[in-house]
MIFISE-803810 format. One record per residue (C-alpha): residue number from 0; x, y, z. Coordinates in nm, 2 decimals, m for minus. Layout:
NODE num     c1     c2     c3
NODE NUM      X      Y      Z
...
This chain:
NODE num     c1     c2     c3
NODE   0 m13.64  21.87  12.94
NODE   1 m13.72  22.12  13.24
NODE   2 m14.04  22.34  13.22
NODE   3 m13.83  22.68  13.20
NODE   4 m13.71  22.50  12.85
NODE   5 m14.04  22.48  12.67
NODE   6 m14.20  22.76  12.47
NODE   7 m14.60  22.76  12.50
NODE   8 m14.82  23.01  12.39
NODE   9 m15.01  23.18  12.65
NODE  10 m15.35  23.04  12.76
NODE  11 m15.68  23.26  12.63
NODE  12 m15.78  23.43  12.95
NODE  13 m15.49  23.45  13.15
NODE  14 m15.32  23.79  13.28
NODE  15 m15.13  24.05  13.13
NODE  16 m14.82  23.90  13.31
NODE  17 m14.91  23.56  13.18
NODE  18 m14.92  23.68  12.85
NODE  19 m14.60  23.86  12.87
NODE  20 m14.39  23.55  12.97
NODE  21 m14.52  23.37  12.72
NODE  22 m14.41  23.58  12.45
NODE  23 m14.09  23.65  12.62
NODE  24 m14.08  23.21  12.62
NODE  25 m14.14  23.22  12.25
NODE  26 m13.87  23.50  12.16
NODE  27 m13.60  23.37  12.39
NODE  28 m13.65  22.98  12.22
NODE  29 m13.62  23.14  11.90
NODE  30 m13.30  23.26  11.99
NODE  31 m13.21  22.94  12.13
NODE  32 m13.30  22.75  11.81
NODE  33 m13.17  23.03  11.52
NODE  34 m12.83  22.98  11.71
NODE  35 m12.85  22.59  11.67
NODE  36 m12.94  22.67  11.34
NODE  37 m12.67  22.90  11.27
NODE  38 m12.38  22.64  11.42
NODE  39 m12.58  22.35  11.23
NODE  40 m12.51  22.51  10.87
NODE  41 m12.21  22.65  10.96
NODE  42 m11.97  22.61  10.63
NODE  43 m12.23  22.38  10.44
NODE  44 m12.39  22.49  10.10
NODE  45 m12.71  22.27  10.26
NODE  46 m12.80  22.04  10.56
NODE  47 m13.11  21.87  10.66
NODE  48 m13.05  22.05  11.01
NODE  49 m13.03  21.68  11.19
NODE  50 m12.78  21.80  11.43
NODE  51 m13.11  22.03  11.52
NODE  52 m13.42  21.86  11.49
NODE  53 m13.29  21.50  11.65
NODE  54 m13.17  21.70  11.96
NODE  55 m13.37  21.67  12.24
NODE  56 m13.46  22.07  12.28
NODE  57 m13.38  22.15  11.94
NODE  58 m13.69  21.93  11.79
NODE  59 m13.90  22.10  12.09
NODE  60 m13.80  22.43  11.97
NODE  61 m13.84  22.41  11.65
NODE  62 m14.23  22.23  11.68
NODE  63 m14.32  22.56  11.86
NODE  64 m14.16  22.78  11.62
NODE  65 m14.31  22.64  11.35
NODE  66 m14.67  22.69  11.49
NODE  67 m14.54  23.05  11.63
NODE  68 m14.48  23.12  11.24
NODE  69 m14.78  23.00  11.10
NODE  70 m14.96  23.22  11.38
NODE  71 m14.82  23.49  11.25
NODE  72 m14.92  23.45  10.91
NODE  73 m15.28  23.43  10.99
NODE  74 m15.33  23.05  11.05
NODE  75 m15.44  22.94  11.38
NODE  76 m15.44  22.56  11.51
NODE  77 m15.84  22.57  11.45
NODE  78 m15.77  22.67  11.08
NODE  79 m15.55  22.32  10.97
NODE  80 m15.58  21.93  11.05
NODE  81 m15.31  21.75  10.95
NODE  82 m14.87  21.86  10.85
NODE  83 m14.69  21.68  10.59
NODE  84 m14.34  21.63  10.57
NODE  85 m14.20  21.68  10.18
NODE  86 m13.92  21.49  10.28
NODE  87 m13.76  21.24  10.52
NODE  88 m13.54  21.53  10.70
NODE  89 m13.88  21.71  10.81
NODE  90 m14.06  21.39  10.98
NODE  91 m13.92  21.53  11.29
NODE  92 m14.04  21.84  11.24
NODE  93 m14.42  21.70  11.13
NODE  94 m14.38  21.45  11.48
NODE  95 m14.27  21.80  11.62
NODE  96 m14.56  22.01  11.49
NODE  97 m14.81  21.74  11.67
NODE  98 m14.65  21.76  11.97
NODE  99 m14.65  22.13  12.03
NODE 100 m15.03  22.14  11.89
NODE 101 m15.16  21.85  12.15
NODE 102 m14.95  22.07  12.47
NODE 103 m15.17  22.35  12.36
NODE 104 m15.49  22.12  12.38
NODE 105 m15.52  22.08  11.95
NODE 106 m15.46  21.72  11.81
NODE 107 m15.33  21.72  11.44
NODE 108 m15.28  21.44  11.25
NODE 109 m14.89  21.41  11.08
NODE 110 m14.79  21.20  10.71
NODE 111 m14.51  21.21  10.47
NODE 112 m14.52  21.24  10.05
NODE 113 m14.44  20.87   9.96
NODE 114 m14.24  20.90   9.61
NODE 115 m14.20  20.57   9.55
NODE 116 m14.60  20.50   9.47
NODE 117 m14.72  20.88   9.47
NODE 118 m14.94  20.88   9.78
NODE 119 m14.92  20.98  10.11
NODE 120 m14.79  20.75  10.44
NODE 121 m14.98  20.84  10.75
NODE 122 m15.40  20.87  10.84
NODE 123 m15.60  20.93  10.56
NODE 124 m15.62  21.33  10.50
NODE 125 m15.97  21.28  10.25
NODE 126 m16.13  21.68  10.30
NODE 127 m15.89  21.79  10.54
NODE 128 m15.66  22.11  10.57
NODE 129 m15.34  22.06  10.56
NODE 130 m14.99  22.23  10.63
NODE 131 m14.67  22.08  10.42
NODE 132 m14.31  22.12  10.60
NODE 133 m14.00  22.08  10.50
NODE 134 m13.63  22.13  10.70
NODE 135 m13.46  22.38  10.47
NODE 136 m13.63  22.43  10.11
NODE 137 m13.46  22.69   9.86
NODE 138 m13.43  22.78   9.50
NODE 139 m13.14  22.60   9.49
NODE 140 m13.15  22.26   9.36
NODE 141 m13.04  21.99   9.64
NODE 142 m13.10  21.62   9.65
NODE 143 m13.28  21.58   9.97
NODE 144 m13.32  21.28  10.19
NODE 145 m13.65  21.13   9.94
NODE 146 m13.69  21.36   9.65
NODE 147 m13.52  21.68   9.47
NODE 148 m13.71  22.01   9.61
NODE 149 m13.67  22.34   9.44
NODE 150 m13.86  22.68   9.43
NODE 151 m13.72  22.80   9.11
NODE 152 m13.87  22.51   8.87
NODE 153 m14.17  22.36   9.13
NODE 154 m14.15  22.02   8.94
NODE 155 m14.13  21.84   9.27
NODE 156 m14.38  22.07   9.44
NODE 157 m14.60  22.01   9.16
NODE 158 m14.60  21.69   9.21
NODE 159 m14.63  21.71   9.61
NODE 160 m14.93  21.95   9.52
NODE 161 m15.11  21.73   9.31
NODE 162 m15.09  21.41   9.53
NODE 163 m15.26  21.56   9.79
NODE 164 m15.51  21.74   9.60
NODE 165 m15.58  21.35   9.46
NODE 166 m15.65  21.29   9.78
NODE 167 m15.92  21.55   9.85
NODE 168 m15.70  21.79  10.07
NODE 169 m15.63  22.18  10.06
NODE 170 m15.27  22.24  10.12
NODE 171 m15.31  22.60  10.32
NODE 172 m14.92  22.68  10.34
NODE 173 m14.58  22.50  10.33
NODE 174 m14.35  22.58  10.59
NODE 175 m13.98  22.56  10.59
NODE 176 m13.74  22.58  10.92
NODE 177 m13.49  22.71  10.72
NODE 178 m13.58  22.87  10.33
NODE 179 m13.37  23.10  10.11
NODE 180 m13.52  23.31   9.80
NODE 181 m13.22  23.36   9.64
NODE 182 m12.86  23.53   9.70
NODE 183 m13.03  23.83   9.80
NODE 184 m13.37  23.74   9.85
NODE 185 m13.48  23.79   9.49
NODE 186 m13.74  23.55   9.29
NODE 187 m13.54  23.51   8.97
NODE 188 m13.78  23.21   8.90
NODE 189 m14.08  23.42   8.92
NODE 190 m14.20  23.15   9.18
NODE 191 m14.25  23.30   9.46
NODE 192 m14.38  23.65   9.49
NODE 193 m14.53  23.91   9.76
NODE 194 m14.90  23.95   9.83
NODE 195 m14.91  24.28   9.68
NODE 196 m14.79  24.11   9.31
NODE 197 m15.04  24.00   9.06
NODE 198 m15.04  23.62   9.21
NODE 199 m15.19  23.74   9.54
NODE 200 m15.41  24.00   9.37
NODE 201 m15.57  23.69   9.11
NODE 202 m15.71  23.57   9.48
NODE 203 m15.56  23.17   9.40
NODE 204 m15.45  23.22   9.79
NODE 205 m15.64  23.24  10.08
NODE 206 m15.58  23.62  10.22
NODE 207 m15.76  23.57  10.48
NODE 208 m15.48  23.35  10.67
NODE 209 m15.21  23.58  10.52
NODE 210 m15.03  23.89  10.58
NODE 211 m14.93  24.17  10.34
NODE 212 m14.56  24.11  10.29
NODE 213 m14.63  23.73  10.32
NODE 214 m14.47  23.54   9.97
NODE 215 m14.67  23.27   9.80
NODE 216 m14.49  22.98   9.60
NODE 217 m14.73  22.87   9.29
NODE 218 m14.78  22.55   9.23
NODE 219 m14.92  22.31   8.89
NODE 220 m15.15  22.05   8.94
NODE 221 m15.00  21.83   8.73
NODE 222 m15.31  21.67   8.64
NODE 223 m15.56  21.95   8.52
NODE 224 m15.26  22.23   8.49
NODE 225 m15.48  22.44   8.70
NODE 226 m15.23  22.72   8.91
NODE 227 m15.27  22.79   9.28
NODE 228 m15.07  23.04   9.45
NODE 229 m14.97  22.89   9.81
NODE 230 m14.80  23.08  10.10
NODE 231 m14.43  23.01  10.17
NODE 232 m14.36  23.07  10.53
NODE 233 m14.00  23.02  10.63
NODE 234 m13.91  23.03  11.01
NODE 235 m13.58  23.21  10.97
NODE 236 m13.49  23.31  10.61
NODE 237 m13.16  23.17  10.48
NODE 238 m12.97  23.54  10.47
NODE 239 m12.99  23.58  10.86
NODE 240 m12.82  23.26  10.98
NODE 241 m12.51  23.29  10.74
């Protein structure tokens, strides 16, 4: 992949011009990857976007635009340790995520949510920070590569929740490449609401890292039914890619 390809934030410090290319960089590979997108779920009800994320650019892409999302919902490379992949479709997005992190000079540590014996695969995440991705995560129900994922019910992300709370970690945010709220945006699950709705307001999130339109997804911990309101960051929401 040539240099004029990659998206990198711009160095703290450098020029006006500097900093100007590099969000022109950013927004151009954006672009680049919501029209990969759009020609990947083309006609489908629901893909796990491999025609994206196992191409050589379109995995590059998306690991920057994933961090370029979570920057602009407040959360920094200094504020996380480790991403998770929910499923087997984002492991290229988690090996993604580290990439783009250790060209900007932050190592993070990657896993995946192992269903089989509920734990985690990957380095131990014991009192780290931690940022869970998936490929395309919806209210709609869909059997995914390892597990079933919805917004509308949360069982699975219950489940996700819990595991790595067992293992002493804050989830901070999940992240999706792709992640639809309904038909027309709407929450008819009552799962996912704005910052300015009484979830945000109860202070279960951290609004520190989050903006004022940003949408949460709350979550059970399946073992002390405690409720935690998490931010839901999708990279390009469902409605503007069909």
């Amino acid at each position: 992949m040539s240099a004029d390809e990659r998206i990198a934030l711009p160095e703290s410090g450098s020029g006006g011009q500097g900093a100007e290319a590099g969000i022109g960089a950013i927004k151009n590979g954006k672009d680049g990857l919501r029209q990969m997108l759009r020609e990947a779920i083309s006609d489908k009800p629901f893909s796990e976007l491999s025609a994206v994320t196992f191409d050589q650019r379109g995995v590059a892409l998306a690991g920057e635009a994933v961090l370029d999302a979570l920057h602009q919902s407040g959360f920094d490379l200094g504020d996380f340790d480790a991403v998770g992949a929910l499923t087997a479709a984002a492991v290229p997005l988690v090996i993604a995520a580290m990439h783009a992190a250790a060209s900007q000079g932050k190592p993070l540590d990657g896993f995946v949510m192992d269903f089989v014996y509920p734990s985690i695969k990957g380095p131990s995440i014991r009192g780290k920070q931690v940022i869970l991705l998936d490929s395309w995560l919806s209210e709609k129900s869909y059997v995914q590569t390892s597990s079933l994922v919805t917004l509308r019910n949360g069982n699975e992300l219950n489940l996700d929740f819990s595991i790595v709370e067992h293992e002493q970690a804050q989830v901070l945010a999940i992240v999706t490449l792709i992640g639809g709220l309904g038909a027309n945006g709407s929450t008819n699950g009552g799962v996912v609401e704005t910052a300015g709705d009484e979830t945000a307001k109860t202070g279960k999130a951290d609004s520190a890292h989050t903006t004022d339109d940003a949408s949460f997804v709350e979550v059970i911990d399946t073992v002390n039914d405690s409720r935690h309101a998490v931010p839901f960051i999708p990279v390009f929401e469902e409605r503007e890619l069909r």
